[in-house]
C-alpha positions in Angstrom: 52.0 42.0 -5.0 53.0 38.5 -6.3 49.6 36.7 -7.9 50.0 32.6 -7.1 49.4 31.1 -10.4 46.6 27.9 -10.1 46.9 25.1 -12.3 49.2 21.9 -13.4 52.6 22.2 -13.9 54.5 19.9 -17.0 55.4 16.9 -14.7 52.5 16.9 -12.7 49.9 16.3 -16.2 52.3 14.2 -17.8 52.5 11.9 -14.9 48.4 12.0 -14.6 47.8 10.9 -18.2 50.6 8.3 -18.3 48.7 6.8 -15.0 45.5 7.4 -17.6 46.8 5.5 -20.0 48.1 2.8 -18.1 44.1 2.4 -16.5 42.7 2.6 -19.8 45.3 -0.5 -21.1 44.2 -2.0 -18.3 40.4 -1.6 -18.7 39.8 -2.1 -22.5 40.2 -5.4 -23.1 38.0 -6.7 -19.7 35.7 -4.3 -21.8 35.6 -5.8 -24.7 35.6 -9.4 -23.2 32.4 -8.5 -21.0 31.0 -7.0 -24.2 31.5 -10.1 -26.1 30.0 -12.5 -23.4 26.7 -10.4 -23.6 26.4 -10.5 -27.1 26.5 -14.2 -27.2 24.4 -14.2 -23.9 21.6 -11.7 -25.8 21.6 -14.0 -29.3 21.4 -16.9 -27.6 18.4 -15.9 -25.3 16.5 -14.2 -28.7 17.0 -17.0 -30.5 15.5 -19.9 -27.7 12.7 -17.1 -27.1 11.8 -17.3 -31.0 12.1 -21.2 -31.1 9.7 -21.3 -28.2 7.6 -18.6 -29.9 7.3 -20.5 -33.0 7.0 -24.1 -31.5 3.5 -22.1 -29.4 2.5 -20.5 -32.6 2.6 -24.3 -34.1 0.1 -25.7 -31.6 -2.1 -23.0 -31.3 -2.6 -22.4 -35.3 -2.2 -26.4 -35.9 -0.4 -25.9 -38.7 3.5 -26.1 -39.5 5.9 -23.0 -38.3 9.6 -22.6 -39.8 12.0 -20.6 -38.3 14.5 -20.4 -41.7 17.5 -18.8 -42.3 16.8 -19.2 -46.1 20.3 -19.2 -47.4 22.1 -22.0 -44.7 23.4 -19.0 -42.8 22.2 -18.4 -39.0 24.4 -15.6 -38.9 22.4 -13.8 -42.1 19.0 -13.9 -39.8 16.0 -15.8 -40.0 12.3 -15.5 -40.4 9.4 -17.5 -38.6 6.2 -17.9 -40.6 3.2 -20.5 -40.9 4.0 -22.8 -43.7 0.5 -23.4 -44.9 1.8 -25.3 -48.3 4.5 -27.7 -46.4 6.9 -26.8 -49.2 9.6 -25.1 -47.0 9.5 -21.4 -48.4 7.3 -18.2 -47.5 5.0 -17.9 -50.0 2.6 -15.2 -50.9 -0.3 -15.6 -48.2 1.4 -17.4 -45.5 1.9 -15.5 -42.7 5.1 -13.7 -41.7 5.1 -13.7 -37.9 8.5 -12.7 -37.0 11.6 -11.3 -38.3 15.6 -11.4 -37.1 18.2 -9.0 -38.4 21.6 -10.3 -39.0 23.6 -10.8 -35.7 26.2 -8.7 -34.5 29.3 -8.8 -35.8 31.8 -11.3 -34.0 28.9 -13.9 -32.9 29.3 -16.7 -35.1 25.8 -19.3 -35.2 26.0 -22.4 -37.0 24.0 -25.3 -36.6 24.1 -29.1 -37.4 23.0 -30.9 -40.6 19.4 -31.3 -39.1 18.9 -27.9 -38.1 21.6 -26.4 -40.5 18.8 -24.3 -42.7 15.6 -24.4 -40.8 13.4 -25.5 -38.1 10.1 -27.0 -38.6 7.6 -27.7 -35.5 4.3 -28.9 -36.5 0.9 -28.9 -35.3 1.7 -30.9 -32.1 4.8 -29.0 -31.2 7.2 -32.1 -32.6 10.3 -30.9 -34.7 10.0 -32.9 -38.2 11.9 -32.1 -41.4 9.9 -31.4 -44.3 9.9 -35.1 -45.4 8.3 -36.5 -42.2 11.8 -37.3 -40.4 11.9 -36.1 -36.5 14.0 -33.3 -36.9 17.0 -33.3 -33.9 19.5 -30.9 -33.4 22.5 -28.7 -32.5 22.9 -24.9 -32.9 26.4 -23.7 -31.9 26.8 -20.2 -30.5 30.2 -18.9 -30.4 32.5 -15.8 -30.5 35.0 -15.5 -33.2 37.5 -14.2 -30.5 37.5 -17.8 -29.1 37.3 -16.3 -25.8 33.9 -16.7 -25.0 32.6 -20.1 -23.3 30.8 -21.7 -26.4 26.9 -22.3 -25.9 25.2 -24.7 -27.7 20.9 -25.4 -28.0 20.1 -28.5 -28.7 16.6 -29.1 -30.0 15.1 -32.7 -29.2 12.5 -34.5 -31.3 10.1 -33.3 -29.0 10.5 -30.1 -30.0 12.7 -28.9 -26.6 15.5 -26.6 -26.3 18.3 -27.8 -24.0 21.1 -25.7 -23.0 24.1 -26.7 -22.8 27.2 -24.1 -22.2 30.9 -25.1 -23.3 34.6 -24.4 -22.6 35.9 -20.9 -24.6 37.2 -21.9 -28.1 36.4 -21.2 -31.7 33.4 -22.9 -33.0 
């Protein structure tokens, strides 16, 4: 008796991968753009949650809180601690209350001369440089593809975050 073989024959598997492939050209880069919109999406929600955090922390220590980047450089990460001396650094004794990681790669953060290094809220939630100056500002959120709508947080006087989101484009 004559077994029937089971399986794919040559024609049949090639045509299934090239159909495969063509799905998977298809699918990547919508991918990698959703990918991409998150990212900025997640950094820009971590980093209005930590303003907010240190503008509260401010009011209810009534003392200064910096969220600093320390070398000009969002994208490096930033620190928030109590700034008990008013002298713009963490020194030894003032209290570290939160820490940021550098940001993934691709998301680009860069802010405004104001705002371009630090952050400062003092006692009564205002945002004032270190010299006594009301402290307004832009922080600029973008994607390095340039494919990404650019978002922007603009920090009043007041202290307040505003959101503001932008066409795509580089930063």
């Amino acid at each position: 008796m004559y077994r029937h073989a089971y399986g794919f024959t040559l024609p049949e598997l090639l045509i299934a991968l090239s159909i495969l492939t063509l799905l998977a050209s298809l699918g990547v880069p919508g991918l990698q753009q959703f990918i991409g919109g998150q990212q900025l999406v997640a950094t820009s929600n971590m980093l209005t949650a930590t303003l907010a955090f240190a503008r509260s922390e401010s009011i209810k220590r009534r003392q200064p809180v910096l969220v600093d980047n320390g070398d000009n450089n969002w994208i490096s990460g930033w620190k928030v601690y109590v700034d008990v001396n008013n002298n713009g650094q963490l020194d030894g004794g003032e209290p570290l209350l939160q820490q940021e990681g550098p940001l993934p790669s691709g998301i680009i953060l860069k802010g405004n001369t104001p705002v371009r290094r630090y952050v400062r809220y003092t006692s009564l939630g205002n945002a004032k440089l270190l010299g006594g100056a009301f402290q307004a500002g832009t922080l600029t959120l973008c994607h390095a593809s340039g494919t990404q709508a650019v978002r922007q947080l603009v920090l009043s006087a007041s202290g307040r975050l505003r959101r503001e989101r932008g066409e795509p484009g580089p930063c």
